[in-house]
C-alpha positions as CSV (number, residue, x, y, z in Angstrom):
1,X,-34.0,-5.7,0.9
2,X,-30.8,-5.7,-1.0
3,X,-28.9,-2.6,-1.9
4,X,-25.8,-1.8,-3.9
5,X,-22.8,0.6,-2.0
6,X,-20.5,2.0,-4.1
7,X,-16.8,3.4,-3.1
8,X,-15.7,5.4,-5.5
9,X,-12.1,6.6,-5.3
10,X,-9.7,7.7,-6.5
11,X,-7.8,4.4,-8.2
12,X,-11.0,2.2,-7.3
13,X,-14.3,2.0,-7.9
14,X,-15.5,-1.1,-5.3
15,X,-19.0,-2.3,-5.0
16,X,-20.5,-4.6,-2.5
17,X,-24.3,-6.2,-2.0
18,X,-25.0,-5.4,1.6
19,X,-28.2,-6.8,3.5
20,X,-29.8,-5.2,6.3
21,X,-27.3,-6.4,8.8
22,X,-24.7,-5.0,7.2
23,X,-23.3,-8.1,5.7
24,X,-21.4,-7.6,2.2
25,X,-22.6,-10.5,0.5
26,X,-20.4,-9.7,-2.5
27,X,-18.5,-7.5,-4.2
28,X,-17.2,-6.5,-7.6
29,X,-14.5,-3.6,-8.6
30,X,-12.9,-2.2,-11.8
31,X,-10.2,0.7,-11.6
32,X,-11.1,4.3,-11.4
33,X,-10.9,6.0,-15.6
34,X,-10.2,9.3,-15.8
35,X,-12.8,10.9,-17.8
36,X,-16.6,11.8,-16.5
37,X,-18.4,9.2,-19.0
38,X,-16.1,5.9,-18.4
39,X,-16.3,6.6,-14.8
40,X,-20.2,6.3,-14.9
41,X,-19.7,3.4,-17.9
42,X,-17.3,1.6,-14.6
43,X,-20.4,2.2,-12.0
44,X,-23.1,0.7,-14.6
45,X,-20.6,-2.0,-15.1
46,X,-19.9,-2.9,-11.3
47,X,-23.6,-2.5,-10.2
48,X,-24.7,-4.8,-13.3
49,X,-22.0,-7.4,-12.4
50,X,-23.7,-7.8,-9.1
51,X,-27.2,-7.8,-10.1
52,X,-26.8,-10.7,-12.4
53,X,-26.0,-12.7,-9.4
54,X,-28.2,-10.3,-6.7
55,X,-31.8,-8.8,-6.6
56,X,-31.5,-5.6,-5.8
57,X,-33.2,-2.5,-4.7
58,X,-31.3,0.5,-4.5
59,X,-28.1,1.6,-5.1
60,X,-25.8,4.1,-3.0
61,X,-23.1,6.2,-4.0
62,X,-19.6,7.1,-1.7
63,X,-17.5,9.5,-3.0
64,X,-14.1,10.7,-2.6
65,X,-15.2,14.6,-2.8
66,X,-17.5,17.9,-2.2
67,X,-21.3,16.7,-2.2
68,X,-24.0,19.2,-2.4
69,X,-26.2,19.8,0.5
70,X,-29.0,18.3,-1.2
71,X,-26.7,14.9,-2.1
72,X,-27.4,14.8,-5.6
73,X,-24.6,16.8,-7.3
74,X,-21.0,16.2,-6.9
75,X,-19.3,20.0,-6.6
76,X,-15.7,18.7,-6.9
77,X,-13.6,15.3,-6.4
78,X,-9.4,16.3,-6.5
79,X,-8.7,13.1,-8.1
80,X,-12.1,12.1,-9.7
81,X,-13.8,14.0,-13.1
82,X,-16.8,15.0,-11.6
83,X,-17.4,18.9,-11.6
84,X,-20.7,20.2,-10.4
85,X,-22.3,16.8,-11.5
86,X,-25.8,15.8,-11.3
87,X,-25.1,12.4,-10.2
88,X,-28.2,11.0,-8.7
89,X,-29.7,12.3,-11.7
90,X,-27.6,10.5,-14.4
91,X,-26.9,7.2,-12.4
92,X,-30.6,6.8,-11.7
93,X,-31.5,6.9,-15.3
94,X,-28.6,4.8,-16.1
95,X,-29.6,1.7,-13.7
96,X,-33.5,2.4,-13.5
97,X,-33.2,2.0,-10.0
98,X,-32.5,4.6,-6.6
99,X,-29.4,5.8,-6.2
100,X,-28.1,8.0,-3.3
101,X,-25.3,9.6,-2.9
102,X,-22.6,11.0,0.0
103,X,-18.8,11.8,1.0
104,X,-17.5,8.8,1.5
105,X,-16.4,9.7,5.0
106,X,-19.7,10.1,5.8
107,X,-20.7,7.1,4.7
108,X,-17.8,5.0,6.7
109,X,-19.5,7.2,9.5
110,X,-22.9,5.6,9.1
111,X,-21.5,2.3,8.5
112,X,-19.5,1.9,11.7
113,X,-22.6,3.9,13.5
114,X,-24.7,1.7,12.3
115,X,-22.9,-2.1,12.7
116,X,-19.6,-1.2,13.8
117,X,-17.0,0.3,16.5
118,X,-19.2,3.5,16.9
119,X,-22.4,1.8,17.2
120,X,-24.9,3.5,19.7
121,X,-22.9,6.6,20.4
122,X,-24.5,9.8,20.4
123,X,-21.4,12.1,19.4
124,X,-19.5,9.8,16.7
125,X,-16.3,11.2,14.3
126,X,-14.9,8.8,11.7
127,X,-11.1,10.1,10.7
128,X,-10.3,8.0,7.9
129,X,-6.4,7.8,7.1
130,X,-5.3,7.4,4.0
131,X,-3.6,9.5,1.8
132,X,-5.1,12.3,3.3
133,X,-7.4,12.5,5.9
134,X,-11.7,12.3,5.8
135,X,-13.5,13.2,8.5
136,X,-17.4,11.8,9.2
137,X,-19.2,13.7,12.3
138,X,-22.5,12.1,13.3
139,X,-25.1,13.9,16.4
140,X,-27.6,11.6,17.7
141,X,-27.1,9.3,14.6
142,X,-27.5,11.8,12.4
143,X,-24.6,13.5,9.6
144,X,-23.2,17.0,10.4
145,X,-22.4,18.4,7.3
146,X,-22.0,22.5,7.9
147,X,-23.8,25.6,6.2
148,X,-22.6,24.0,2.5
149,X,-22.1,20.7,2.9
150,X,-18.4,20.2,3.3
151,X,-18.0,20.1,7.4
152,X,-15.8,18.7,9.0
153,X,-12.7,19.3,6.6
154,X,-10.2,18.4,9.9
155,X,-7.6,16.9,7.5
156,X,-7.1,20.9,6.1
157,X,-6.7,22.0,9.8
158,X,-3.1,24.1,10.1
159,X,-1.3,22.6,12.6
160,X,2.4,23.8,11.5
161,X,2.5,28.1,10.4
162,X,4.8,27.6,7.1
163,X,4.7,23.9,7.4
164,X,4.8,21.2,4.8
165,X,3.2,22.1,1.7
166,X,-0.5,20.8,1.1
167,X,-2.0,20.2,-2.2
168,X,-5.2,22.4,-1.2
169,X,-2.5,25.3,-1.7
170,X,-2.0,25.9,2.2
171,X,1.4,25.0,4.3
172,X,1.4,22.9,7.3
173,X,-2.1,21.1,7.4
174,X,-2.7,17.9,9.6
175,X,-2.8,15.3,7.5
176,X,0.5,16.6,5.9
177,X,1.6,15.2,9.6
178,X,-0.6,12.7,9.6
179,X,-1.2,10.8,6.7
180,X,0.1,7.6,4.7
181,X,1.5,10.8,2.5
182,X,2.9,12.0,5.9
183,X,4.8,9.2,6.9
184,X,6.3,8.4,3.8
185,X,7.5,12.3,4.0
186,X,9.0,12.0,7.5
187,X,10.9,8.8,6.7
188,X,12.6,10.5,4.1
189,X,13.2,13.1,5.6
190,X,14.6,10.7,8.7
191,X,16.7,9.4,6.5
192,X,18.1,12.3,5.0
193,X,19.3,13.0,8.6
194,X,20.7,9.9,9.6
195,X,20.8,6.8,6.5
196,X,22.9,4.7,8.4
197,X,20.4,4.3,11.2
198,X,18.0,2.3,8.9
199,X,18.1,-1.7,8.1
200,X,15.2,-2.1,5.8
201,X,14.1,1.3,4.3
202,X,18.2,3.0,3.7
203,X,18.1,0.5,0.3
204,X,15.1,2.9,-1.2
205,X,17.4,6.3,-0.4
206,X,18.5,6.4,-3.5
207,X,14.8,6.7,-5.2
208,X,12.6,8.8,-2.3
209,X,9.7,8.5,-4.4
210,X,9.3,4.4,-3.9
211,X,8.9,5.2,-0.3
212,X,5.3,5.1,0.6
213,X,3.5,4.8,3.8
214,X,3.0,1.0,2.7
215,X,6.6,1.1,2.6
216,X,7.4,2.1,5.8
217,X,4.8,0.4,7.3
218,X,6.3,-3.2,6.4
219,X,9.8,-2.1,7.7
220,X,8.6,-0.8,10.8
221,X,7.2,-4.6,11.0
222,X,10.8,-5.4,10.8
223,X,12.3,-3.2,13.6
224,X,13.7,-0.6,11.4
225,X,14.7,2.0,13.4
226,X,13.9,4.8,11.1
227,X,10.5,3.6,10.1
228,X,9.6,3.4,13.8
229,X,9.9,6.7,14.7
230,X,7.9,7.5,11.5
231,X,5.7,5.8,13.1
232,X,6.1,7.6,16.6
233,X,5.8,10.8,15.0
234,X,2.6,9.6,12.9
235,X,1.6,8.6,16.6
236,X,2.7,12.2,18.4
237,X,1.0,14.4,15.2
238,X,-2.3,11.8,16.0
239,X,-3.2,12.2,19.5
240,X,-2.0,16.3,18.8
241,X,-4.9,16.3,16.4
242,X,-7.1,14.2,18.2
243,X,-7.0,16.1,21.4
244,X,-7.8,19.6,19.0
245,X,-10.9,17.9,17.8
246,X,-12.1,16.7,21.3
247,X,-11.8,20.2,22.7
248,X,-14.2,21.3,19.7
249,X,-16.5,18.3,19.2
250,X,-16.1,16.2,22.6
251,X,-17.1,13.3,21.0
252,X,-18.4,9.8,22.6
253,X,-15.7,7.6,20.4
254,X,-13.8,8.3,17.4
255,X,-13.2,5.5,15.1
256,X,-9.8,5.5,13.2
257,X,-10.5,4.1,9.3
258,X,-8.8,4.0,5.8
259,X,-5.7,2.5,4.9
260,X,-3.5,3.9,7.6
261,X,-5.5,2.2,10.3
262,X,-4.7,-0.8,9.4
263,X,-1.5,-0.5,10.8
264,X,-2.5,0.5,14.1
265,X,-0.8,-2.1,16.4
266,X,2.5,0.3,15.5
267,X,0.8,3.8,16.6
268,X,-2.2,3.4,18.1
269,X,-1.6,3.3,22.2
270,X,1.1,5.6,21.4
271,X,-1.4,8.5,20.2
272,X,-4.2,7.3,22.9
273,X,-1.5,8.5,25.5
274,X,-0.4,11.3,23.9
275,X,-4.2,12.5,23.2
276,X,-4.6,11.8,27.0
277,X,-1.9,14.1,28.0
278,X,-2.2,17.4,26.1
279,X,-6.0,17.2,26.2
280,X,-7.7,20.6,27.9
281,X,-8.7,19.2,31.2
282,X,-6.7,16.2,31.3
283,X,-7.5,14.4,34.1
284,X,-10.3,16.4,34.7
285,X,-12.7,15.0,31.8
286,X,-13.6,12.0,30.3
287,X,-11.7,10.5,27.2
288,X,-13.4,9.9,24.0
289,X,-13.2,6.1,23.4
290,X,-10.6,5.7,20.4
291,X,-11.7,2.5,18.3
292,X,-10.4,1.2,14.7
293,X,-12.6,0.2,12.0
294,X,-14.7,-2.7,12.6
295,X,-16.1,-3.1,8.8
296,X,-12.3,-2.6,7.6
297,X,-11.7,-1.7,4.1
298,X,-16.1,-2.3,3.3
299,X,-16.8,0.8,5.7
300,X,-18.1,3.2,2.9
301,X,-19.6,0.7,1.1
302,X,-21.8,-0.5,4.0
303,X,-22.9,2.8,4.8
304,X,-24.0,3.8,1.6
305,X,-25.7,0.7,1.2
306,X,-27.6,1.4,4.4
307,X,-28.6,5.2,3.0
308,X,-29.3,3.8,-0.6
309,X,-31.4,0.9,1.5
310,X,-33.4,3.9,3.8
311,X,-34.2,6.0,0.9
312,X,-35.4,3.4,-1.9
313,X,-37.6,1.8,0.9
């Protein structure tokens, strides 16, 4: 049985046949519009792409945004048009077929439970790094969504008083620290302090706005100096967050996903450490095991694939 998972973000909509290994036998993608109908239009048109070439049974919806409990209304996207939306309801009609849907961190949560780096683990949490942060939480396999819906917002946790400015309208939240976002904002302000320490990243003073985590990702690659300690900060504001989330959760493994992980050779062991030193009981307790993505950038889609797949069966 074949089924259809659907990221659907905020500059992508990306689609992907998945089997019941979790093997994406193909994909197909169109850019994100803007208004509600063209962005159900760009789903119709992805999902019928692949089922020219695919037989398909189901099709499974990841979004970038509030889901009702019930998973078949989208309450609110920030960067999506979708406001109090009966998905399921219009996409089913639309493709004559099941559709599911879920946050798409808690899809990436079921996909990496299911075939990936937190497969088998009782207490699993999926922080997926990206422009912001998205937090999955599975018990015993299973989703922990809160009274409404929207648990575990850790992202939105304050971790500064007056801190950086947050577009949910609060100051200081953790993925303002830690973030792609983030370390494109501590590079600048890096090299507001000291431009002359920087080889790669001093040429893109004069325009702040072209440095992006991307950015400072490829000069730290280079041994900028600058876009190093981004990075060690990035690392520092990590394990910070990580050890806040152990000492509420105490989770088996947490699996670090989204765009930011893919650059984890330059921060990874650095928050590990730090996470293992300011934890409550350090040396006293055992240590989450901290994993990155095995399904990569397909994580969402092979989780709601495997929802969509459980439900049209």
């Amino acid at each position: 049985m074949l089924a259809i998972g659907i990221d659907v973000g905020g500059t992508s909509v990306r689609a992907g046949v998945v089997d019941n290994t979790g093997s994406v036998l193909d994909f197909a993608g169109v850019a994100t519009p803007g208004a509600e109908d063209a962005l159900e239009d760009a789903i119709t048109t992805v999902v019928e792409e692949l089922r020219a070439r695919h037989t398909v049974d189901a099709v499974g919806l990841a979004v970038a945004g509030f889901v009702r409990s019930d998973r078949r209304s989208v309450l609110f996207a920030p960067h999506l048009p979708w406001r109090e939306a009966p998905v399921v309801e219009r996409m089913s009609k639309r493709l004559n077929v099941p559709v599911t849907l879920e946050h798409d961190a808690n899809a990436a949560a079921i996909g990496e439970h299911r075939f990936g780096a937190a497969r088998g683990a009782g207490v699993a949490l999926l922080l997926a790094i990206g422009t912001g942060i998205g937090a999955g939480l599975l018990l015993d396999g299973k989703v922990f969504r809160g009274s409404h819906g929207v648990a575990p917002e850790l992202g939105h946790l304050r971790v500064v008083p007056d801190g950086r400015p947050c577009p949910c309208g609060r100051r200081g939240c953790w993925e303002r620290y830690c973030s792609g976002t983030a370390l494109a904002a501590t590079a600048v302000e890096l090299l507001a302090r000291h431009p002359s320490r920087s080889t790669v990243l001093a040429r893109d003073l004069v325009d702040p706005a072209s440095i992006t985590g991307r950015r400072v990702a490829h000069a730290a690659r280079e041994g900028d100096p600058v876009a190093l300690e981004a990075f060690a900060e990035l690392a520092r504001w990590l394990g910070e967050g990580l050890a806040l989330i152990a000492d509420v959760y105490d989770p088996e493994v947490i699996v670090l996903a989204g765009g930011v992980a893919e650059s984890a050779p330059l921060f990874a062991d650095e928050a590990r450490e730090h996470y293992a030193r300011v934890l409550t009981g350090a040396g006293h307790r055992p240590l989450a095991r901290i994993r990155t993505s095995q399904l990569g950038d397909a994580t969402a889609i092979v989780g709601a694939a495997a929802l969509a797949r459980e439900r049209g069966a």
